[in-house]
One Martini backbone bead per residue (centre of mass of N, CA, C, O) as a GRO file, in nm:
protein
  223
    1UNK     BB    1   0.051   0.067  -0.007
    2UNK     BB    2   0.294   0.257  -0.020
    3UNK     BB    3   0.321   0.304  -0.351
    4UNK     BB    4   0.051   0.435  -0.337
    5UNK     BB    5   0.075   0.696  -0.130
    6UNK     BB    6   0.174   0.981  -0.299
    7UNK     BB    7  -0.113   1.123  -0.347
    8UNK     BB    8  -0.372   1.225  -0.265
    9UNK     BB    9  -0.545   1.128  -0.516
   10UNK     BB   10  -0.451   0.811  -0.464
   11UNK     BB   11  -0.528   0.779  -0.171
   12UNK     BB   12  -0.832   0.736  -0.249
   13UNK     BB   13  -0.774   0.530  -0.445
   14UNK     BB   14  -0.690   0.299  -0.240
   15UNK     BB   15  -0.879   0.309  -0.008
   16UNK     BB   16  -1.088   0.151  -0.168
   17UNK     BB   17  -0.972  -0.056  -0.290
   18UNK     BB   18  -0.922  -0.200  -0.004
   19UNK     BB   19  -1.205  -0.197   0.126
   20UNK     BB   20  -1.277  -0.408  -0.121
   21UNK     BB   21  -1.081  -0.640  -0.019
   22UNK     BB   22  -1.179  -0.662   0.319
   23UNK     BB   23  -1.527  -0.651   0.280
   24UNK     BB   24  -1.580  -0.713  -0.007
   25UNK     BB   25  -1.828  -0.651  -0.256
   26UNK     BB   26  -1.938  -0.392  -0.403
   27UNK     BB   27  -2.177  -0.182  -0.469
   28UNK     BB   28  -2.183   0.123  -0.631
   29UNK     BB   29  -2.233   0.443  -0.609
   30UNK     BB   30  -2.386   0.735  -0.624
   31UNK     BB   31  -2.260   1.074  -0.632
   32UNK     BB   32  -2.338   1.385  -0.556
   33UNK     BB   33  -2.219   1.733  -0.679
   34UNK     BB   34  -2.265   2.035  -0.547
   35UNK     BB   35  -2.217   2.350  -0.753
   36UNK     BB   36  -2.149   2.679  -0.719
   37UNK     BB   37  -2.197   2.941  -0.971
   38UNK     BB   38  -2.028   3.284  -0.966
   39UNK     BB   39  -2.110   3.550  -1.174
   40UNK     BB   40  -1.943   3.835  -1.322
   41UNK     BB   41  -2.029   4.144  -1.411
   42UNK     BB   42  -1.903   4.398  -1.586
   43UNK     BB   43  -1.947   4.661  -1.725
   44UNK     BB   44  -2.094   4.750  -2.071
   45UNK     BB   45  -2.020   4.920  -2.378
   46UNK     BB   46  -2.111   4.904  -2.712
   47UNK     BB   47  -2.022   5.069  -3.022
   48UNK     BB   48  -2.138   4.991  -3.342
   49UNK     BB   49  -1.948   5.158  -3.640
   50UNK     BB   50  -1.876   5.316  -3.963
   51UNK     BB   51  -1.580   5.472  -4.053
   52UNK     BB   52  -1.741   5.444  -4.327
   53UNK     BB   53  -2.012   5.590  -4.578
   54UNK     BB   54  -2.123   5.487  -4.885
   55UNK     BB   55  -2.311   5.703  -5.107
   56UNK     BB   56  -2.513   5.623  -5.404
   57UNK     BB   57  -2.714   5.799  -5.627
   58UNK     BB   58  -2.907   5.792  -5.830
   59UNK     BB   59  -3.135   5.895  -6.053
   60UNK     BB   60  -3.383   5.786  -5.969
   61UNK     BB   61  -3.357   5.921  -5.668
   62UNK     BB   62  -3.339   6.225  -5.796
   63UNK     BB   63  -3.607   6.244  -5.926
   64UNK     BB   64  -3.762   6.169  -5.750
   65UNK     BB   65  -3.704   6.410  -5.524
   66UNK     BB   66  -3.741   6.672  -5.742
   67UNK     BB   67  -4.036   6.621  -5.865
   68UNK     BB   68  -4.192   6.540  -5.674
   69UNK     BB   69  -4.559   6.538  -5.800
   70UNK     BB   70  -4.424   6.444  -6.032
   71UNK     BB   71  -4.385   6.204  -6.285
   72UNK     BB   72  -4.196   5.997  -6.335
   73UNK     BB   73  -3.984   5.917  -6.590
   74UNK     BB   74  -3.791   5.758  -6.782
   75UNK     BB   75  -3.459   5.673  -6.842
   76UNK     BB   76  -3.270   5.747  -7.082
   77UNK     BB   77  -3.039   5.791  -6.923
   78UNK     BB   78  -2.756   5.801  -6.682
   79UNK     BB   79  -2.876   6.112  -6.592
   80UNK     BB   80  -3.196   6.127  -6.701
   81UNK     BB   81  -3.514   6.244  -6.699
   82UNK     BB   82  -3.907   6.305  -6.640
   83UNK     BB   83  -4.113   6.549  -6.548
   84UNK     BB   84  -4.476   6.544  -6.464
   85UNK     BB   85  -4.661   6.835  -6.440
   86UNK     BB   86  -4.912   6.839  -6.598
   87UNK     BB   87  -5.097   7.047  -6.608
   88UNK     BB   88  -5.173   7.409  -6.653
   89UNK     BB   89  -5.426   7.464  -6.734
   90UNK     BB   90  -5.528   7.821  -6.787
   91UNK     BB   91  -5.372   8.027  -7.067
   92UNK     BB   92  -5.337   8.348  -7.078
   93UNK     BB   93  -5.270   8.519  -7.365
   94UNK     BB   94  -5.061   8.743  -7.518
   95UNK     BB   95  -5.041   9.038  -7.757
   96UNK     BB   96  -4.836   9.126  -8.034
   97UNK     BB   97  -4.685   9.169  -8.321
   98UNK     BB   98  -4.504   8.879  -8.296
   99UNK     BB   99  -4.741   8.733  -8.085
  100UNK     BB  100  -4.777   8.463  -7.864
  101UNK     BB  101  -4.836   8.453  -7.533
  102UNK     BB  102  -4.787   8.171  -7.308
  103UNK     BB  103  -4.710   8.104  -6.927
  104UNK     BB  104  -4.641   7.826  -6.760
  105UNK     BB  105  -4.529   7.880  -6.494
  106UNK     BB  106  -4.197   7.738  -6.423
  107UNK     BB  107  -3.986   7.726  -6.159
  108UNK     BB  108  -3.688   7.711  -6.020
  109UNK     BB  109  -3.877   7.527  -5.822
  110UNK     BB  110  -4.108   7.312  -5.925
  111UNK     BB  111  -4.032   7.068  -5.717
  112UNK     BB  112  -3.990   6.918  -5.450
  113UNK     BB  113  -3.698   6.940  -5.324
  114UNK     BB  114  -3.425   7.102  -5.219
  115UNK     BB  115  -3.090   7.116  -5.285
  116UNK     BB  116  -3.040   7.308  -5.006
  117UNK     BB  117  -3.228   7.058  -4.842
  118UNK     BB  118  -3.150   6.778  -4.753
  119UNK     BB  119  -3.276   6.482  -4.634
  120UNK     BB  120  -3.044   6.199  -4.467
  121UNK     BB  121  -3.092   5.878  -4.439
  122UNK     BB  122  -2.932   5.703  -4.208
  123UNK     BB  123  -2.958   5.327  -4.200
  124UNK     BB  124  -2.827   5.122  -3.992
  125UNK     BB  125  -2.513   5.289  -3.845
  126UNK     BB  126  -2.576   5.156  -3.583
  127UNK     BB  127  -2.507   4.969  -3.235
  128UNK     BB  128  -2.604   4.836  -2.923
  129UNK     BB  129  -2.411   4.709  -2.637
  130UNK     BB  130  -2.564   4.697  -2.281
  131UNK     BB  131  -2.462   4.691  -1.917
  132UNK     BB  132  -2.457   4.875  -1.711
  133UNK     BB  133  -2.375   5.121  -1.461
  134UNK     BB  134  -2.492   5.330  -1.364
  135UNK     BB  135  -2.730   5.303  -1.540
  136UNK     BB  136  -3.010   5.103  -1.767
  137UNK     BB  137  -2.878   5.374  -1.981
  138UNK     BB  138  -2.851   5.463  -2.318
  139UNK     BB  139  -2.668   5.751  -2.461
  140UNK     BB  140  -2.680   5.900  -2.791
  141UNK     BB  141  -2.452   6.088  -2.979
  142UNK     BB  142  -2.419   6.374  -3.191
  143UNK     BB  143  -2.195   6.548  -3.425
  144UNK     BB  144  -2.015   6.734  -3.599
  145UNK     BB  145  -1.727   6.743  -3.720
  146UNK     BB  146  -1.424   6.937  -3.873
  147UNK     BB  147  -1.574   6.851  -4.169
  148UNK     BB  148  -1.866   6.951  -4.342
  149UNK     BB  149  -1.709   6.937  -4.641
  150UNK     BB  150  -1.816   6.847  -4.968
  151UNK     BB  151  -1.521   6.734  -5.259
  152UNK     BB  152  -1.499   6.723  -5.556
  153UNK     BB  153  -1.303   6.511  -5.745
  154UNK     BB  154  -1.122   6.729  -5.921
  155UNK     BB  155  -1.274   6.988  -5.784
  156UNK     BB  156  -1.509   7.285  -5.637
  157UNK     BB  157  -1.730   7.122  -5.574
  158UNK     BB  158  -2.028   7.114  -5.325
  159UNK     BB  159  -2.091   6.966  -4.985
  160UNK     BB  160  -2.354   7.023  -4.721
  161UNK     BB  161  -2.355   6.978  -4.389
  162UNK     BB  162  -2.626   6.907  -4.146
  163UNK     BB  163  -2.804   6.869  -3.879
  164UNK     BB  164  -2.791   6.635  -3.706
  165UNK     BB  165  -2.880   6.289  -3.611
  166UNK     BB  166  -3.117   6.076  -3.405
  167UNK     BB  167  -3.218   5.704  -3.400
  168UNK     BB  168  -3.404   5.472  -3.390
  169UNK     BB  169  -3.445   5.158  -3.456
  170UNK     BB  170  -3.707   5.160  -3.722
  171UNK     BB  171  -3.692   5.446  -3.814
  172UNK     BB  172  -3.697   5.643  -4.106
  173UNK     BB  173  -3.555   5.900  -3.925
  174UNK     BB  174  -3.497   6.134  -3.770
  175UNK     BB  175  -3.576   6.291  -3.454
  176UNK     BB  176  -3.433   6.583  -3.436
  177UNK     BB  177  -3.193   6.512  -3.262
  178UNK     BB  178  -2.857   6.460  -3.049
  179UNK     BB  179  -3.026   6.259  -2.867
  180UNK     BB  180  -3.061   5.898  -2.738
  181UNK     BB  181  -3.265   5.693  -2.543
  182UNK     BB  182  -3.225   5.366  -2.408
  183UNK     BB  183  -3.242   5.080  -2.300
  184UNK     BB  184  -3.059   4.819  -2.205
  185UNK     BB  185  -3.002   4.513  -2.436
  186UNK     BB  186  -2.793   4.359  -2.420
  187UNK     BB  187  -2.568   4.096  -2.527
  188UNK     BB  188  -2.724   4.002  -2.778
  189UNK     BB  189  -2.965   4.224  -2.908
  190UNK     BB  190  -2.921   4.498  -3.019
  191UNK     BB  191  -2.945   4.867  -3.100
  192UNK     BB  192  -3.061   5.004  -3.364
  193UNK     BB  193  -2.965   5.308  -3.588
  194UNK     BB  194  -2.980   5.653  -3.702
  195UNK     BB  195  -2.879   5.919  -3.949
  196UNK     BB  196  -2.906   6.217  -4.005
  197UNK     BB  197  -2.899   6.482  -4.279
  198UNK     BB  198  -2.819   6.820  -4.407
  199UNK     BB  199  -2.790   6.874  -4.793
  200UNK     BB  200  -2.591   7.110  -4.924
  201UNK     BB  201  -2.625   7.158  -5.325
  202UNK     BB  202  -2.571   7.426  -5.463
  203UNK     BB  203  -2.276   7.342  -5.569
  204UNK     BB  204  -2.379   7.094  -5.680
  205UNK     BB  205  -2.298   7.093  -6.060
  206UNK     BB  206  -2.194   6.775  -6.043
  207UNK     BB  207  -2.062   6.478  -6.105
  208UNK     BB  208  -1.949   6.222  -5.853
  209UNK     BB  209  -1.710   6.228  -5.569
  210UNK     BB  210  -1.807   6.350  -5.248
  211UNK     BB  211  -1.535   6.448  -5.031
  212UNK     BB  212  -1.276   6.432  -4.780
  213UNK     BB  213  -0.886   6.497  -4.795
  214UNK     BB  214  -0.804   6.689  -4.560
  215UNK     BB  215  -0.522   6.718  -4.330
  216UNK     BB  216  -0.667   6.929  -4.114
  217UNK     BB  217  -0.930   6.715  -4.093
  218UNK     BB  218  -0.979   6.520  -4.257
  219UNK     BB  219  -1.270   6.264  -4.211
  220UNK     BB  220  -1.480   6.441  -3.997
  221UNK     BB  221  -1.803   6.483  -4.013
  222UNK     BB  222  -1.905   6.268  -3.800
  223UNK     BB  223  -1.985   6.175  -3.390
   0.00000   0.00000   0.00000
């Protein structure tokens, strides 16, 4: 016995051995070891979102909004449509020498948005997981980057952001605020967010690819 007795471990199992060896066979026990396990979680907030976001606007998308009430027309090619505003009603025309005149009065802003304040919905372009904390609840805020302006690549022309907001997904708009807040959705699953803006288009008067890439600003539009 003394060559089995080298270890806690194996001294536990050699005293059963013997035990079973000196007082004849036994049938075996089943034992149970209940076992408290307690888990500590600290304090965490996730905020996901991309460092980068490209979006593209097609022709057909600026048709829609330009149009506002006027019937969007087919696209005829890569960059134009036809907005169709329906009757014109009736024009009473004006004579002189040279013949008549009916005026369509058709303004410089004929319907749909203003390319002067676009608003831009970014859609699930955040999300929140998180625990604890002082309070049981995650506020989200928004704010203007160090660089404001977007510059057509290789031109002068121009978009301006501005009006920042957040809210909350499924939302399809901006809140109109600058934070929301919202409980603490814990560690599965996310709460996703929108992020709205305002774009000064008045300079846009080029197609192209507008973004920031001075040294001075980076490319902090929004934080």
């Amino acid at each position: 016995m003394r060559t089995s007795i080298t270890t806690r471990g194996t001294r536990l199992a050699a005293v059963t051995v013997a035990f079973g060896a000196l007082f004849g066979a036994h049938s075996a026990s089943a034992q149970t070891a209940v076992v408290d396990l307690n888990v500590t979680l600290s304090p965490v907030t996730l905020l996901y979102y991309f460092s980068t976001v490209n979006v593209t606007v097609p022709s057909s998308a600026m048709a829609g909004m330009l149009c506002g009430s006027g019937t969007v027309g087919t696209i005829y090619n890569a960059s134009a449509a036809n907005c169709d505003m329906g009757a014109t009603g009736v024009l009473n025309a004006t004579g002189s020498g040279t013949g008549l005149t009916a005026n369509g009065a058709i303004g410089a802003n004929p319907g749909g948005t203003s390319g002067a304040a676009v608003p831009l919905t970014l859609q699930n372009v955040w999300a929140v997981r998180a625990i604890g904390g002082t309070s049981t609840s995650t506020t989200v805020t928004i704010a203007l980057g160090a660089s404001t302006t977007l510059t057509r690549a290789s031109g002068t022309e121009t978009i301006v952001i501005s009006a920042p907001t957040v809210s909350t997904a499924p939302s399809v708009s901006g809140s109109g605020t600058t934070a929301v807040t919202f409980a603490d959705p814990g560690l599965v699953t996310a709460q996703q967010g929108n992020v709205g803006l305002i774009l000064n288009m008045t300079a846009a008067t080029a197609a192209g690819v507008y973004s920031t890439t001075t040294a001075a600003t980076g490319d902090s539009n929004y934080t």
